[in-house]
C-alpha positions as CSV (number, residue, x, y, z in Angstrom):
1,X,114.7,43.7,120.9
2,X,112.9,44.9,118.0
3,X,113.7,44.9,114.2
4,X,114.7,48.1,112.7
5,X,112.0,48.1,110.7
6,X,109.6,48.2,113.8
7,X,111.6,51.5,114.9
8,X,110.8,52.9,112.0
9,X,106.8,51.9,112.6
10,X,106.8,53.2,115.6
11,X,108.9,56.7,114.9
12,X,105.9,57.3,112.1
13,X,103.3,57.2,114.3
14,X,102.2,60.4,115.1
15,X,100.5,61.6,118.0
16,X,98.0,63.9,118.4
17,X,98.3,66.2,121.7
18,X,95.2,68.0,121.1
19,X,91.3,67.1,120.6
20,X,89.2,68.6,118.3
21,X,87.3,70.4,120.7
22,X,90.8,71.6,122.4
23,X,91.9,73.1,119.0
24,X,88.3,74.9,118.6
25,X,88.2,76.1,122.3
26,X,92.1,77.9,121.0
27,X,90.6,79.3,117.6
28,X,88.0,80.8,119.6
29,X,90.0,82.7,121.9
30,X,92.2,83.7,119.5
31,X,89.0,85.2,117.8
32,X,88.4,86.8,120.9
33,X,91.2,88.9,121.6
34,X,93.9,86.8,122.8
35,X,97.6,87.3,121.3
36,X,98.2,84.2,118.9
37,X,102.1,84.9,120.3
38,X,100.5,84.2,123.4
39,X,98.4,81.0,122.8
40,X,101.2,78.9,121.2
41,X,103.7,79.9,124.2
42,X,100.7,79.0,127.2
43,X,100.0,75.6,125.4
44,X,102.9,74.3,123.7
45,X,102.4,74.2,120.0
46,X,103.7,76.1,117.2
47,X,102.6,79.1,115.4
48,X,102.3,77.6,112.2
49,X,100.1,74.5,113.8
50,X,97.7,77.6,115.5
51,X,97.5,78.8,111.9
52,X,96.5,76.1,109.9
53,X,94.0,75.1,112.6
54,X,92.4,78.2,112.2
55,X,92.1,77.9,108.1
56,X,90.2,75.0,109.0
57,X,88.2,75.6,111.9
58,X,87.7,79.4,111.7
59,X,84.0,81.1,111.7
60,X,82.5,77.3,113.0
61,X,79.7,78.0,115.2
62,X,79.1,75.6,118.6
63,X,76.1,73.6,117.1
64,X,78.8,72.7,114.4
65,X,81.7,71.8,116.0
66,X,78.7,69.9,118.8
67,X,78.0,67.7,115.5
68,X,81.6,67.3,114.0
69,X,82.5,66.2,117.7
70,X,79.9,63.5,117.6
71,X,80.4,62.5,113.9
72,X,84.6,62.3,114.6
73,X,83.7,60.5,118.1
74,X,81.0,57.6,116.4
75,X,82.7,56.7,113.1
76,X,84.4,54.0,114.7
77,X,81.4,52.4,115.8
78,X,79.4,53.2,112.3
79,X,82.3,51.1,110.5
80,X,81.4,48.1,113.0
81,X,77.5,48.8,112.2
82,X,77.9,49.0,108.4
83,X,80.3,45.6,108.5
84,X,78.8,42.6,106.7
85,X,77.4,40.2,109.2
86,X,77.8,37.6,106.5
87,X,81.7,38.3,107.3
């Protein structure tokens, strides 16, 4: 059994239930027509999570969020490329 302390690790993790590309695919069709009401009740997230989404994302076009993508999915492996072999 775990120290209280490592429920309280493990209660602050947060997880994310949508991908970048998920949360651009929603701001889109939102831009397109569809009832925000309507997104947040078909997917399961809250109004005010939709909102602040679209503050960030908003007016990106597809080469852009193509090359945020890519940049979010390789800076992992850049930080194991840029590590000091002497290490």
């Amino acid at each position: 059994m775990g120290s209280v302390f490592q429920l309280q690790q493990i209660l602050q993790i947060k997880r994310q239930r949508f991908t970048e590309s998920q949360i651009f695919q929603l701001v889109r069709e939102a831009e397109a027509g569809v009832p925000v009401s309507e997104l947040c009740r078909t997917d399961g997230m809250s109004s005010a999570s939709f909102y602040k989404w679209r503050a960030k994302h908003s007016g990106i076009d597809t080469p852009m969020m193509k090359r945020i993508i890519s940049h979010n999915m390789l800076r992992p492996l850049r930080g194991d490329l840029l590590a000091d072999p002497g290490q």
